[in-house]
N, CA, C and O atoms as a printed pandas DataFrame, in Angstrom:
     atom_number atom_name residue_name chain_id  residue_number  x_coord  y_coord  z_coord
0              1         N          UNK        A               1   21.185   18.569  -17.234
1              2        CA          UNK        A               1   21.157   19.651  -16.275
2              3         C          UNK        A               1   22.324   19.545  -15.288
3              4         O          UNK        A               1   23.049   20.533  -15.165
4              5         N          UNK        A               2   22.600   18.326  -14.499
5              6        CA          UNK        A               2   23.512   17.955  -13.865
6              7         C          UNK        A               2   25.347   18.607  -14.060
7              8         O          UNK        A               2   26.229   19.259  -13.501
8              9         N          UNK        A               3   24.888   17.560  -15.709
9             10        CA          UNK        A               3   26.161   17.334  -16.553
10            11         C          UNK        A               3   26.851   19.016  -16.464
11            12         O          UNK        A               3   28.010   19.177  -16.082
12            13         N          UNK        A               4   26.118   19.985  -16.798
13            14        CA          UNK        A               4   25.805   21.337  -17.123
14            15         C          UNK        A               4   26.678   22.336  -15.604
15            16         O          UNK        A               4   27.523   23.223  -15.479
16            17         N          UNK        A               5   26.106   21.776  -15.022
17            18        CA          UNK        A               5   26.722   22.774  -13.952
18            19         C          UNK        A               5   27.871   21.849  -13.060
19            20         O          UNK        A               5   28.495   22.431  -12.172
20            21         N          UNK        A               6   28.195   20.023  -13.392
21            22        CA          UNK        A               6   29.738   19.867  -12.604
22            23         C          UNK        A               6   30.547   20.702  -13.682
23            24         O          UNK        A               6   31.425   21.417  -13.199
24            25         N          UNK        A               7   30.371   20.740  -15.350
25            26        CA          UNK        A               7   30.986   21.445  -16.197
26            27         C          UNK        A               7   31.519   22.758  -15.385
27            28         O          UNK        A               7   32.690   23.101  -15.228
28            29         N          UNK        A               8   30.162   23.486  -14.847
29            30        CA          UNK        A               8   30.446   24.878  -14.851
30            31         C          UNK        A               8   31.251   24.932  -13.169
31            32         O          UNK        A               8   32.044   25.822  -12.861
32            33         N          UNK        A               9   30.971   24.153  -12.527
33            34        CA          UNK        A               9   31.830   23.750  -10.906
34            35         C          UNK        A               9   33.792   23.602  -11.574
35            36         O          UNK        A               9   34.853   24.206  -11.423
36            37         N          UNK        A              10   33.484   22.909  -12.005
37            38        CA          UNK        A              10   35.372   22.541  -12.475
38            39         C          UNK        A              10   35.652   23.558  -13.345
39            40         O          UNK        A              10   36.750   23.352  -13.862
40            41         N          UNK        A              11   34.999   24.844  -13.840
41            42        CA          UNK        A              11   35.545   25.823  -14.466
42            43         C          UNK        A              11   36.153   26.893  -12.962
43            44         O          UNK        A              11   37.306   27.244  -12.713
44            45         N          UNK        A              12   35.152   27.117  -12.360
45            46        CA          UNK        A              12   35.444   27.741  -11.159
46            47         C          UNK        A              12   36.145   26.982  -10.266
47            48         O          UNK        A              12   36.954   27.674   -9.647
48            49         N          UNK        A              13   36.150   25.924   -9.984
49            50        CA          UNK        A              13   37.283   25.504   -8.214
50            51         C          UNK        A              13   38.953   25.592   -9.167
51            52         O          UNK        A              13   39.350   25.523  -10.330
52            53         N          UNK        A              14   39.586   25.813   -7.574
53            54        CA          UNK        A              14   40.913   26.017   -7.924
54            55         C          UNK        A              14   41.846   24.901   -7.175
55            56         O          UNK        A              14   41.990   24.623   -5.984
56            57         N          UNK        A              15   42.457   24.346   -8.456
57            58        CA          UNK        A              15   43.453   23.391   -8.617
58            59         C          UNK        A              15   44.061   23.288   -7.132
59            60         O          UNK        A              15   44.284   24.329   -6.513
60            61         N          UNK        A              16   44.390   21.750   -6.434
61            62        CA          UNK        A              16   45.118   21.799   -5.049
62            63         C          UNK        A              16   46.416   21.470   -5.465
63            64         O          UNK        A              16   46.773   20.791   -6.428
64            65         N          UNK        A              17   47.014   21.996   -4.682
65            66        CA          UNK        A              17   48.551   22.315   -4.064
66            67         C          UNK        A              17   49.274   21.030   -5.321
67            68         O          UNK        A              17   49.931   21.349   -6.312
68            69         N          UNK        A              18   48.947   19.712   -4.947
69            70        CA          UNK        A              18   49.236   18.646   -5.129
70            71         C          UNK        A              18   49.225   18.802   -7.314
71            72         O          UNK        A              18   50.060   18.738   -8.216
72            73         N          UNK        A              19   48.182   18.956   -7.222
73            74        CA          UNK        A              19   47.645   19.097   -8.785
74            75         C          UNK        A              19   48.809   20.015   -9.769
75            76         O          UNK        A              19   49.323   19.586  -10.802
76            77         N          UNK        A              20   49.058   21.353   -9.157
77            78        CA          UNK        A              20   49.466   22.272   -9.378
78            79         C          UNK        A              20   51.211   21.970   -9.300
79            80         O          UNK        A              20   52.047   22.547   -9.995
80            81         N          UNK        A              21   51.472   20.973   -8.321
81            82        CA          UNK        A              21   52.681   20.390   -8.145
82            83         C          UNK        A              21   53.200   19.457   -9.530
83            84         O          UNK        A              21   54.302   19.376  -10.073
84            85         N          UNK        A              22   51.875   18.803   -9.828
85            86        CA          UNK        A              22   52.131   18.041  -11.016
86            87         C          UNK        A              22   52.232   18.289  -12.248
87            88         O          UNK        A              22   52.788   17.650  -13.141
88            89         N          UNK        A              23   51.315   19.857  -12.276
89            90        CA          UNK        A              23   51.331   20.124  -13.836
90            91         C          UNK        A              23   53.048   20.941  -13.579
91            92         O          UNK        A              23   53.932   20.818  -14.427
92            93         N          UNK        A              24   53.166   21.422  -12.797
93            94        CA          UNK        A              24   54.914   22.008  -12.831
94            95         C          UNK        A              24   55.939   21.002  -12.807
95            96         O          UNK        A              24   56.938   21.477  -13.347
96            97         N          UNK        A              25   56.161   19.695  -12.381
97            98        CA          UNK        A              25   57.151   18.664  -12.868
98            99         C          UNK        A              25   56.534   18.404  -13.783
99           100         O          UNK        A              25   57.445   18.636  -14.577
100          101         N          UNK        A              26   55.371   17.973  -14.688
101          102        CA          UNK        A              26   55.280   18.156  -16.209
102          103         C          UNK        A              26   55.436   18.804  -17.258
103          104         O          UNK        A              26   55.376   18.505  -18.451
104          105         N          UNK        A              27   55.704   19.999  -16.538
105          106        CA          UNK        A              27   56.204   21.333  -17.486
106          107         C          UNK        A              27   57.756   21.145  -17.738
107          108         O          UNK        A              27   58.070   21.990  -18.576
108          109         N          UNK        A              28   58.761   20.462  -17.400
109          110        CA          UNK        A              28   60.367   19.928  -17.373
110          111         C          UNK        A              28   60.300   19.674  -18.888
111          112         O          UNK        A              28   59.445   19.191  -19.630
112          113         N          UNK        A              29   61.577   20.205  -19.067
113          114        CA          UNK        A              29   61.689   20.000  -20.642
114          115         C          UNK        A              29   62.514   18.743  -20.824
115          116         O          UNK        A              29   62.256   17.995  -21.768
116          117         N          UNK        A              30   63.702   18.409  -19.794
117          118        CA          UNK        A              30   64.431   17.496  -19.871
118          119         C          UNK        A              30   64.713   16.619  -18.724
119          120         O          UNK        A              30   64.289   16.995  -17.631
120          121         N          UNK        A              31   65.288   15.636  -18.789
121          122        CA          UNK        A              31   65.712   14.727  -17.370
122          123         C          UNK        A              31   66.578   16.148  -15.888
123          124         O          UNK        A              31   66.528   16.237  -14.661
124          125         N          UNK        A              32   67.040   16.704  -16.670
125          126        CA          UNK        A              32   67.860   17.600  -15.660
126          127         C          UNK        A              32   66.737   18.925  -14.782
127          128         O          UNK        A              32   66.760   19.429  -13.659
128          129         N          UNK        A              33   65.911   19.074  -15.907
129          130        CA          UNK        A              33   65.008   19.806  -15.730
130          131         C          UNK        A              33   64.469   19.492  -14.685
131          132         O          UNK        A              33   64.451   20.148  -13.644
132          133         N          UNK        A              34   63.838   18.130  -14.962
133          134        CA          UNK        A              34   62.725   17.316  -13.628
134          135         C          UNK        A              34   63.355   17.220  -12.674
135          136         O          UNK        A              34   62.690   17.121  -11.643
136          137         N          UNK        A              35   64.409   17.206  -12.569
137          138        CA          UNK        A              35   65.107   16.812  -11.450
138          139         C          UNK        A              35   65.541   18.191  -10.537
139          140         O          UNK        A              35   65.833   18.022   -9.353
140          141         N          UNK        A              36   65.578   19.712  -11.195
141          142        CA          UNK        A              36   65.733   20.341  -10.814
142          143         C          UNK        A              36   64.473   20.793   -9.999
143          144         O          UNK        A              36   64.567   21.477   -8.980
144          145         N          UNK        A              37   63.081   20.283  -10.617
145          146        CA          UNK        A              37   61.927   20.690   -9.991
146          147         C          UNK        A              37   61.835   19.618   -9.122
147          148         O          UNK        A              37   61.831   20.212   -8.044
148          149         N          UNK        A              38   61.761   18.491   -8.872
149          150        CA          UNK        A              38   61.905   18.013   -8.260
150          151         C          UNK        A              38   62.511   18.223   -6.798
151          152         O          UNK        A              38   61.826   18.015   -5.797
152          153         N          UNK        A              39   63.792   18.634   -6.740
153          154        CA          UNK        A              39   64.697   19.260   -5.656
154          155         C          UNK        A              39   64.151   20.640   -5.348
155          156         O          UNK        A              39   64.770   21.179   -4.430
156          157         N          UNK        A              40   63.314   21.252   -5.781
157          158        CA          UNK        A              40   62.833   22.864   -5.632
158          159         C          UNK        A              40   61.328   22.461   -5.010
159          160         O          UNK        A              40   60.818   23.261   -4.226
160          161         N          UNK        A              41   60.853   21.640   -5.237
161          162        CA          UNK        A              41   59.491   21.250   -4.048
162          163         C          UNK        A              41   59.733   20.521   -3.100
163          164         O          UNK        A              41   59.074   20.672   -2.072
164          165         N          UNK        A              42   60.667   19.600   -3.166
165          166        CA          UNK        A              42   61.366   19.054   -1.692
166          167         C          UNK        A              42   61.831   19.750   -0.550
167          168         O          UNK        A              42   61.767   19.554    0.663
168          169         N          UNK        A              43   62.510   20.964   -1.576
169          170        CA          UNK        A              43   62.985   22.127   -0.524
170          171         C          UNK        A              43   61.605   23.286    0.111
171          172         O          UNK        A              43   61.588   24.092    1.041
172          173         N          UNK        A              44   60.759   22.949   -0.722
173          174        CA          UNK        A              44   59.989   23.841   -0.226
174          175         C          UNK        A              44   58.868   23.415    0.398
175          176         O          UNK        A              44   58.031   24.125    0.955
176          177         N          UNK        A              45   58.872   21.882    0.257
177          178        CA          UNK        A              45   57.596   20.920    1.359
178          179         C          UNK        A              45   58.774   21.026    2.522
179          180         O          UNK        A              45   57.988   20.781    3.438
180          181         N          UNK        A              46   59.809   21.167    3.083
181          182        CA          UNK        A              46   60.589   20.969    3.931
182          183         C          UNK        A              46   60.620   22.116    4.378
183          184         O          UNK        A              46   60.039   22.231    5.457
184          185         N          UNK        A              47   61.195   23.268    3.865
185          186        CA          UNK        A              47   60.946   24.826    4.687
186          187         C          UNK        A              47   59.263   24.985    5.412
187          188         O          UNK        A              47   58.992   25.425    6.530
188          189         N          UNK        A              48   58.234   24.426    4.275
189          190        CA          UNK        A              48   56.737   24.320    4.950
190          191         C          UNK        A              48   56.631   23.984    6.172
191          192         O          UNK        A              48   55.940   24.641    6.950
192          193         N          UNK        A              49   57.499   22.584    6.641
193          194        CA          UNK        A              49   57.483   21.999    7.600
194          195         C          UNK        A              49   58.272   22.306    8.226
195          196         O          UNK        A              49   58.745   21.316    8.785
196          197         N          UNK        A              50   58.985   23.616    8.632
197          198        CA          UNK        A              50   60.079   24.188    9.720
198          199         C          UNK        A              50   59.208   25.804   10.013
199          200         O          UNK        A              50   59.487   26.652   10.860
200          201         N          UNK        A              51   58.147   25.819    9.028
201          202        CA          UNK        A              51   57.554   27.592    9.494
202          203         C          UNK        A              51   58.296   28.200    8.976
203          204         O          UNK        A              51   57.845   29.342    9.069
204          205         N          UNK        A              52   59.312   28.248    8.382
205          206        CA          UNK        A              52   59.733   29.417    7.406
206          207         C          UNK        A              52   58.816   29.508    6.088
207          208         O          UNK        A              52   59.035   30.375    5.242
């Protein structure tokens, strides 16, 4: 019964910030790739933290 509805809980909640960060540097096809995502969330945890 339990088992049944954390199943049906993790169908519905939505992925955090962090999670969502990870499956997108896992999505990099190559070293240049990662590195480009990499530099594109740095820039954008950093604009976060200026209010733009």
């Amino acid at each position: 019964m339990f088992a049944t509805l954390k199943r049906t809980a993790k169908l519905f909640s939505i992925p955090s910030q962090a999670e969502r960060d990870m499956a997108y540097l896992n999505g990099a096809s190559d070293r240049y790739d990662l590195e480009a995502r990499e530099r594109y969330l740095g820039r954008r945890s950093f604009n976060r933290t200026l209010g733009l």
